[in-house]
C-alpha positions as CSV (number, residue, x, y, z in Angstrom):
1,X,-181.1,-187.7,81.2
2,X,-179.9,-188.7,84.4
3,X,-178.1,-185.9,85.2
4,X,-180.7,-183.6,84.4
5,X,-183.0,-185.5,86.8
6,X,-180.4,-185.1,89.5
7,X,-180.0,-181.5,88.7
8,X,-183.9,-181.0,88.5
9,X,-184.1,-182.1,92.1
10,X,-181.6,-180.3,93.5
11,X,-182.3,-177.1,92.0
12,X,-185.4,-177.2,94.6
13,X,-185.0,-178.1,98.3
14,X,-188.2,-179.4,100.2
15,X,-190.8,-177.2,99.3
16,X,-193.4,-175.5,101.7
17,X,-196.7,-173.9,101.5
18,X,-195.9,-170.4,100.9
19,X,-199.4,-169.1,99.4
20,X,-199.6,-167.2,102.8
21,X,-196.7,-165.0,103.1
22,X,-197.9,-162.3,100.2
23,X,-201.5,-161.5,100.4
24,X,-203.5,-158.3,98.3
25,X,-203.3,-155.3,100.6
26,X,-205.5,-152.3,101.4
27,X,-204.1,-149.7,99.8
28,X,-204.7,-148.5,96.4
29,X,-204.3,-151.5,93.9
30,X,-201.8,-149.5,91.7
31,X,-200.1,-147.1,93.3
32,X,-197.1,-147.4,95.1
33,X,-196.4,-144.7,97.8
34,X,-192.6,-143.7,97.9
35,X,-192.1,-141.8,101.3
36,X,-189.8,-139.0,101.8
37,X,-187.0,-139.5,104.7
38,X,-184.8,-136.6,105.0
39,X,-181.4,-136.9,105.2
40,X,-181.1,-135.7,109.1
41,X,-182.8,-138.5,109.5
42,X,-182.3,-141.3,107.3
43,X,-178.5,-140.1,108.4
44,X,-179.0,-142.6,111.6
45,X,-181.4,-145.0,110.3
46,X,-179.6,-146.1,107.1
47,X,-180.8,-148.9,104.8
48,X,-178.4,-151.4,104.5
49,X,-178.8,-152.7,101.3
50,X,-178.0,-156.6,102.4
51,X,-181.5,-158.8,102.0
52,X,-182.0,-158.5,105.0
53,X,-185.3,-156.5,106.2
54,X,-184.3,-154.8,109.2
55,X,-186.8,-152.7,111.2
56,X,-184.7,-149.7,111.6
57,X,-184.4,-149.8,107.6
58,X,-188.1,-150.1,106.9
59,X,-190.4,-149.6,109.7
60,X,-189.9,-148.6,112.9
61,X,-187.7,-145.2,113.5
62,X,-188.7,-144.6,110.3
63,X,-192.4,-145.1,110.0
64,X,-193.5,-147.4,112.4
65,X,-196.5,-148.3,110.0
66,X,-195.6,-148.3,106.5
67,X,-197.3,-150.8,104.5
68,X,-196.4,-153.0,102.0
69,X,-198.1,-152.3,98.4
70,X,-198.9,-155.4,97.2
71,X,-198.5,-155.9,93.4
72,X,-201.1,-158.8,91.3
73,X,-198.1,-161.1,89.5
74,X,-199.9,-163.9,86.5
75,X,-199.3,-165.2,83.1
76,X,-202.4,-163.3,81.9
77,X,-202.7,-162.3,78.2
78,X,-201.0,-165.1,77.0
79,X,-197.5,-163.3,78.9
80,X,-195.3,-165.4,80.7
81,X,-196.7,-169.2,82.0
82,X,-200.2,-169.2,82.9
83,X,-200.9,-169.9,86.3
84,X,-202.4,-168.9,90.0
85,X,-201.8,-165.2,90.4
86,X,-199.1,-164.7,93.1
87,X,-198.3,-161.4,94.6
88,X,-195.1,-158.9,95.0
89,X,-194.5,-157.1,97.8
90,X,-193.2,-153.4,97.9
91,X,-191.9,-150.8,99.7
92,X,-190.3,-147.3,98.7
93,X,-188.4,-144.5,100.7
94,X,-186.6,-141.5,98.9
95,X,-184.1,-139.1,100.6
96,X,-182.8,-135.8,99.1
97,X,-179.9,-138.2,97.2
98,X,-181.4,-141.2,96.9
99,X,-184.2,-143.9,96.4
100,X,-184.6,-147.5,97.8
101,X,-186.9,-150.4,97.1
102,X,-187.5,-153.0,99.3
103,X,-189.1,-156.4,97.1
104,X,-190.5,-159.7,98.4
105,X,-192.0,-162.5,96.9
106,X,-192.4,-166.3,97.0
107,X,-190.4,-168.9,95.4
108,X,-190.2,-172.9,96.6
109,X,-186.9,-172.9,96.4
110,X,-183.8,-170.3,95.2
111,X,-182.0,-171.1,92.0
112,X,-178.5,-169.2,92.1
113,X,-177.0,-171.4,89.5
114,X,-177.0,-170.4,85.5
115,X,-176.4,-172.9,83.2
116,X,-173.6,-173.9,84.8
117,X,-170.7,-176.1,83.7
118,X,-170.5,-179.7,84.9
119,X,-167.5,-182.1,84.6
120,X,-168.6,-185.5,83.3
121,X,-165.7,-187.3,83.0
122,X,-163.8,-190.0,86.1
123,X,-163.6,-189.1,89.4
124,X,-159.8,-188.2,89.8
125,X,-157.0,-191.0,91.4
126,X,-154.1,-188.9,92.5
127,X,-152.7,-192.5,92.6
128,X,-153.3,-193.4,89.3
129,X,-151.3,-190.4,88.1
130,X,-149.9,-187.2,88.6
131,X,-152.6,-185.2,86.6
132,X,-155.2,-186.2,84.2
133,X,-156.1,-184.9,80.7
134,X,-159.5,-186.0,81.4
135,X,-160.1,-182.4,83.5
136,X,-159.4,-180.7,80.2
137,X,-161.2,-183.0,78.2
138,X,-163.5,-181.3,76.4
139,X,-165.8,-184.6,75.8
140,X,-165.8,-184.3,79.4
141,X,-167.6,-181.2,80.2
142,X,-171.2,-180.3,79.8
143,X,-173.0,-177.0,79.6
144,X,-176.5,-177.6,81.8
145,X,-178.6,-174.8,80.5
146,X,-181.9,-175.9,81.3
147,X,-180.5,-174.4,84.7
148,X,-181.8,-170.9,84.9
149,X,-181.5,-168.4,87.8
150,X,-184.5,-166.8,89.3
151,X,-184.5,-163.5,88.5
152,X,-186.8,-160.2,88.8
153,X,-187.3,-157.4,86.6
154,X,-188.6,-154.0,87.6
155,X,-189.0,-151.4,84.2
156,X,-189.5,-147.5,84.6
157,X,-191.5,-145.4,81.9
158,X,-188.7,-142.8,80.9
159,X,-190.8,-139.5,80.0
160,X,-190.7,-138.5,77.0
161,X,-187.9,-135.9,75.6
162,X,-187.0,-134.3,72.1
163,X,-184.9,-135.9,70.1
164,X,-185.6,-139.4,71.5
165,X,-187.9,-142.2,70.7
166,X,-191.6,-142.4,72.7
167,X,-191.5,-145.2,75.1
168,X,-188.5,-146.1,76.4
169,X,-188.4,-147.7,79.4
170,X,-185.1,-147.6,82.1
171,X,-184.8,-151.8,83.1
172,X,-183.3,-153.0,86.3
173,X,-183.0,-156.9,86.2
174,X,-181.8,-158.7,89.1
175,X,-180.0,-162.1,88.6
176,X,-179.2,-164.5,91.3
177,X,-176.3,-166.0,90.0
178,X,-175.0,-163.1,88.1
179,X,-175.4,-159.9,89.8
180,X,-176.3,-160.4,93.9
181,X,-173.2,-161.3,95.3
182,X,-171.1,-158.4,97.4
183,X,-168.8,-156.5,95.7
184,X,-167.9,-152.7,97.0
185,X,-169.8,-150.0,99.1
186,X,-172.9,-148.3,97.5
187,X,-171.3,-144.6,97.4
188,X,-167.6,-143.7,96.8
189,X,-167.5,-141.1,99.6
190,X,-168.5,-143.5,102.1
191,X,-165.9,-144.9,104.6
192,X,-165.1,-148.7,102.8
193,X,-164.2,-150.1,105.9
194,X,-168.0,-149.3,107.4
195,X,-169.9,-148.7,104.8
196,X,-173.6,-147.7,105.9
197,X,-175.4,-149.7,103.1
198,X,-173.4,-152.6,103.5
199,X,-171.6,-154.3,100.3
200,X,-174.3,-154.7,97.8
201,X,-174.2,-156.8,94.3
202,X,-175.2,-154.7,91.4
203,X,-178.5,-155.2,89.6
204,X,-178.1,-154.8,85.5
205,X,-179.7,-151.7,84.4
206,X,-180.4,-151.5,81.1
207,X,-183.2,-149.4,78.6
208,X,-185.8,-150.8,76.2
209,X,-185.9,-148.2,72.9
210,X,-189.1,-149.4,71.0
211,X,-187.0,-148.5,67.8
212,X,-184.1,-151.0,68.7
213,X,-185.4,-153.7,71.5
214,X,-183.4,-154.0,74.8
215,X,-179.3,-153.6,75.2
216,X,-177.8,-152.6,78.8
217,X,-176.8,-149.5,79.6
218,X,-172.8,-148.1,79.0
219,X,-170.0,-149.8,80.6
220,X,-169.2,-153.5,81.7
221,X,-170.7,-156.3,84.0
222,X,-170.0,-157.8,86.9
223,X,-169.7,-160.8,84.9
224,X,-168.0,-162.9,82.4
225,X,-168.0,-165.9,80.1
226,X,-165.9,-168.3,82.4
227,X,-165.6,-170.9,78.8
228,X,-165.0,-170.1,75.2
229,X,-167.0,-170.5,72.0
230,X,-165.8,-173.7,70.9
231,X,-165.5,-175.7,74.5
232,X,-167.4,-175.6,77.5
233,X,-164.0,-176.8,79.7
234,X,-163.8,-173.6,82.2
235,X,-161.7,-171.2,81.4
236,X,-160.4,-170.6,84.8
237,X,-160.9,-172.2,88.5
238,X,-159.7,-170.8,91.6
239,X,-156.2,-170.8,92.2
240,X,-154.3,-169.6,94.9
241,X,-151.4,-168.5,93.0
242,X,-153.8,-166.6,90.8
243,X,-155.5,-164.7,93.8
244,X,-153.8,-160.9,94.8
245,X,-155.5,-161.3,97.9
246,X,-154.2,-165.2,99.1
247,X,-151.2,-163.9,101.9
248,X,-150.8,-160.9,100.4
249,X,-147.6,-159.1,100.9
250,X,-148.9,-155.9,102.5
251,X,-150.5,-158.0,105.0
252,X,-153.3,-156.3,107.2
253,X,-152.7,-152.6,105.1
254,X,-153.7,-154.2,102.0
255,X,-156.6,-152.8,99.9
256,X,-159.1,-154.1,97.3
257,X,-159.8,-151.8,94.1
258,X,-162.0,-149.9,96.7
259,X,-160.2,-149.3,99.7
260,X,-162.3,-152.5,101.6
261,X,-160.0,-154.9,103.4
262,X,-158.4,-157.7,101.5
263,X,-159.8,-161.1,101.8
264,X,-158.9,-164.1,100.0
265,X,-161.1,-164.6,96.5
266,X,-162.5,-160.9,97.7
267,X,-164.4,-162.2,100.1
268,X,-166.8,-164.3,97.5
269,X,-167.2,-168.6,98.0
270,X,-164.6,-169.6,95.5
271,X,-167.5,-170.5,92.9
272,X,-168.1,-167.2,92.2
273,X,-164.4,-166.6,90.9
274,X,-162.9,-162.8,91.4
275,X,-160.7,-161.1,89.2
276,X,-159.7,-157.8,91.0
277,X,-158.2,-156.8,87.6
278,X,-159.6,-158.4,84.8
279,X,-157.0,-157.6,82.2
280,X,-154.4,-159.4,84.8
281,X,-151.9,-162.4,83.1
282,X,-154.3,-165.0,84.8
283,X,-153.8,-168.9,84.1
284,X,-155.9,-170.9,82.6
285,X,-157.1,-174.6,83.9
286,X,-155.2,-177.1,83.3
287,X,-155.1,-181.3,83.3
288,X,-152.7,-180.2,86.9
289,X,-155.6,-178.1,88.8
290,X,-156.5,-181.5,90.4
291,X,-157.8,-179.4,93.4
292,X,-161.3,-178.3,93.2
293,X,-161.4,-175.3,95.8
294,X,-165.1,-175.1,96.0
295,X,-166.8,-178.8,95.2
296,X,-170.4,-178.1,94.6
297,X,-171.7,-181.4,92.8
298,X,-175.3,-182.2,91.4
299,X,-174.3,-185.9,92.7
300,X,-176.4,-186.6,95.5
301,X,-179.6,-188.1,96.0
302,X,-181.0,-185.1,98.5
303,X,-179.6,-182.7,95.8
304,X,-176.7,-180.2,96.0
305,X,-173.5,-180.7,98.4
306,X,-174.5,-177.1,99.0
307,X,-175.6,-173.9,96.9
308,X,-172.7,-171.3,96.7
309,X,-172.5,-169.3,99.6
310,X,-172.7,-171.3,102.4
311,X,-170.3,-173.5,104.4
312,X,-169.4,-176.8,103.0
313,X,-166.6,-179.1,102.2
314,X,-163.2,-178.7,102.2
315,X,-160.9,-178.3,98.7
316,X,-160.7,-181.9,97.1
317,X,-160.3,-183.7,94.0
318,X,-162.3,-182.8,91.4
319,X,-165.4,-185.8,91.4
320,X,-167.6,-186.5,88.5
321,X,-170.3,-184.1,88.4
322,X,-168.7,-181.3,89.8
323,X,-170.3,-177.7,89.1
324,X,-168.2,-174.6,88.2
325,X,-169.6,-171.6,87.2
326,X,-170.3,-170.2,83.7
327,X,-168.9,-166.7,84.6
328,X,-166.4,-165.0,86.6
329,X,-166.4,-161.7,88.4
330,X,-164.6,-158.4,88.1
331,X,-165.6,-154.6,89.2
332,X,-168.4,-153.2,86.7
333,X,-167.7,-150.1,85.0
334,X,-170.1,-147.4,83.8
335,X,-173.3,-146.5,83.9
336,X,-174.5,-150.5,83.6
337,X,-173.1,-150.3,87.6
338,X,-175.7,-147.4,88.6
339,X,-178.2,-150.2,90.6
340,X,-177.0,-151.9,93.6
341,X,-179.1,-154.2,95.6
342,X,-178.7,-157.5,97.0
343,X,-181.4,-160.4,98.0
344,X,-181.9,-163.2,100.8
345,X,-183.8,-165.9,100.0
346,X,-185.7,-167.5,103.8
347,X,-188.4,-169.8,104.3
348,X,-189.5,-169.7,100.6
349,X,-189.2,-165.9,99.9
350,X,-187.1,-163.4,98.2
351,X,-186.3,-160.5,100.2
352,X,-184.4,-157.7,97.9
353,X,-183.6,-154.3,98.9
354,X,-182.5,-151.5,96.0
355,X,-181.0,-148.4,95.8
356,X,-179.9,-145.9,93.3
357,X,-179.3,-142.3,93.1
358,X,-182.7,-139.8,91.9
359,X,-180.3,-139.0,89.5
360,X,-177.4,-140.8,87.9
361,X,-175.7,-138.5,85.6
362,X,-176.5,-140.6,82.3
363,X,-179.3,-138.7,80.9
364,X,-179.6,-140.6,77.5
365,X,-180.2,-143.8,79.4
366,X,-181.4,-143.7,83.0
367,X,-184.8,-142.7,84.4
368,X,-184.2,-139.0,85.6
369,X,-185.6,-138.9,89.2
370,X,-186.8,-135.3,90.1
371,X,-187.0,-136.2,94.2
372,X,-190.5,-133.6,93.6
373,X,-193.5,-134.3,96.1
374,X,-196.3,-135.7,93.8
375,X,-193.8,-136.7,91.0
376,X,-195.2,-140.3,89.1
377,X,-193.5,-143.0,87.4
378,X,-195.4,-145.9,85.7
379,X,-193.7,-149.1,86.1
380,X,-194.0,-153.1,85.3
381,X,-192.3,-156.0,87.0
382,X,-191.6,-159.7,86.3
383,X,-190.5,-162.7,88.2
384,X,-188.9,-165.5,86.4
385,X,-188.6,-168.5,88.7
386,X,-185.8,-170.4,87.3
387,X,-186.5,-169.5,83.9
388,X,-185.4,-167.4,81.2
389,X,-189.0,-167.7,79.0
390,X,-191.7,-168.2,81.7
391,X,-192.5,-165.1,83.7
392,X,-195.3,-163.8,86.0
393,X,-195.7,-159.9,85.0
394,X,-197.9,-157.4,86.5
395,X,-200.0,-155.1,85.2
396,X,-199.2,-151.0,85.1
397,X,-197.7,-149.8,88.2
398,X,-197.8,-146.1,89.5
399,X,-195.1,-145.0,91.4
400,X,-195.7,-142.2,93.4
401,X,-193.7,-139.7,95.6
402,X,-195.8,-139.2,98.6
403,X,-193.5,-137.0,100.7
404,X,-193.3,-137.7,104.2
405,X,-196.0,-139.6,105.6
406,X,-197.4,-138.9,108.9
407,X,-197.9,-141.7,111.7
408,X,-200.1,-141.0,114.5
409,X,-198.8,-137.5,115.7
410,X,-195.4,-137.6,114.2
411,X,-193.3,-137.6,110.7
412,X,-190.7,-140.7,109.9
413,X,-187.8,-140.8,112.5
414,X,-189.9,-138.2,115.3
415,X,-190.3,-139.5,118.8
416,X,-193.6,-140.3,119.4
């Protein structure tokens, strides 16, 4: 119980009145507008899909004036936990190739573990011996899943075709321990050294079949299982010997699976665990991986060391209640890979921008975008604040491509 109390705080930094930031707006209570930005133009004001809501991206050269539709979240109807509606902020551009969603909302504090694995056993005395069993001891690791990620979930009505069942729905779930951190550029004939949307994480994209429930998409995940059915002692830890990219031999001409520049772990904070080939003859942890490359521990009275991500401590000896993840990290394959998108989370709110192509070459599974001025999708979304039960849902969405809007005396990207 104690740990879980130590855990519970430190899941939440020091909250702040948020109820401000997402208020109902003026536009029409269902509908979101999707604006059309041609390429000659989105060409030099690309979105980079990083979190990060730059006004170049989504106001500004583009439309100086482009609202936010504002999207009624609560546990009505007995869905979800019952509570104060809260509200979801939205934005949508399409070009002739693509479309992009920008989505905010509140949340006291960001939760980017998932029911992590946490080492219970003795702090480790390099001078009590050379390594210790107790590291591999299974009666020394627990598996802490009333931890949950906050996640959000956006699902597309997929018209109806012959041949297939009535209401299917195309599901895009983003997960904040699973899916958001940076893994390769956002189209393959993009230059990987500058790529213009940035190095996005992938969202899971899945598809609801009313005849057989949910199941993702073709293909593989980002991630893993990082423990194995019968033990929750990690599977693997960082390791420099393990890692391609640690000094590699071809020095500054080395090049990840996607022509990016090699950088130690792939760039990720060694919690997040790479595998740039995940069939690779990879060690295992062991009672002599007395190094703990990225200490995150729940022991601390303010909460967290610090979340992964950000800058921290140096490598030490593993200490009791040290975190490692439940997962580790490889390329996705398939269609599963189709949504990319990545999300910041400031001051108590999400920020998340998406993209996909209109169209992603899996008919049988993906929502077929047309691109066509007038064109209308119905959509739902969710937000599960550290939770995998509780939800706030919305209501039926309308999606609608709007074509380019007009500001004042001039189209999106036009001088004024």
């Amino acid at each position: 119980m104690v740990l879980l109390c130590l855990i519970g705080l430190a899941i939440l930094p020091a909250c702040q009145n948020t109820d401000d930031v997402m208020k109902p707006g003026e536009s029409d209570a269902q509908t979101l507008y999707a604006v059309y930005v041609p390429d000659s133009i989105f060409v030099d004001n690309p979105i980079e899909l990083n979190g990060e809501m730059l006004e170049r991206e989504w106001g500004g050269p583009l439309d100086a004036d482009l609202p936010f539709h504002q999207i009624r979240v609560s546990g009505e109807n007995g869905e979800g936990d019952v509570g104060t509606p809260a509200y979801v902020a939205m934005k949508c551009i399409y070009t002739d190739s693509d479309i992009y969603f920008l989505i905010r909302w509140t949340d006291p504090g960001p939760t980017v573990f998932d029911e992590p694995l946490v080492y219970v056993g003795p702090d480790y005395d390099p001078e009590l011996e050379d390594c210790s069993f107790s590291l591999i001891d299974p009666a020394n690791w627990f598996h802490l899943t009333d931890v949950q990620e906050d996640k959000l979930v956006v699902q597309f009505d997929i018209p109806d075709v012959e041949g297939a069942s009535a209401g299917r729905r195309d599901v895009w779930e983003w997960l904040a321990a699973r899916g958001d951190v940076p893994f390769r550029t956002y189209n393959d004939d993009e230059d990987p050294r500058f790529p213009k949307r940035g190095f996005p994480g992938y969202l899971e994209d899945a598809i609801y079949d009313p005849a057989f429930g949910q199941f993702f998409d073709p293909g593989t995940s980002v991630w893993r299982r990082n423990y194995s059915v019968d033990s929750f002692v990690p599977t693997f830890v960082y390791r420099e010997s393990n890692d391609p990219f640690f000094e590699p031999p071809d020095g500054d001409e080395c090049r990840n699976g996607f022509g990016g520049e090699c950088r130690q772990n792939n760039g990720l904070p060694f919690y997040f665990l790479w595998r740039e080939d995940p069939n690779a003859n990879v060690d295992h942890f062991a009672e002599c991986d007395t190094t703990n490359f990225f200490p995150v521990s729940a022991l601390n009275d303010e909460g967290f060391d610090r979340i992964p991500g950000t800058d921290g401590d140096e490598p030490r000896y593993w200490r009791t209640f040290d975190l490692v993840s439940s997962y580790w990290y490889t390329y996705p394959e398939g269609s599963r890979a189709d949504v990319r998108g990545k999300a910041v989370w400031v001051d108590g709110v999400w920020t998340l921008e998406v993209g996909r192509p209109l169209r992603t070459g899996d008919t049988a599974n993906d929502l077929a975008i047309q691109g066509l001025t007038g064109e209308t999708i119905d959509f739902t979304l969710q937000v599960y604040n550290a939770s995998e039960d509780e939800f706030k849902g919305s209501g039926p969405q309308v999606l609608h491509l709007a074509g380019p809007r007009v500001t004042g005396n001039r189209r999106p990207g036009e001088e004024s």
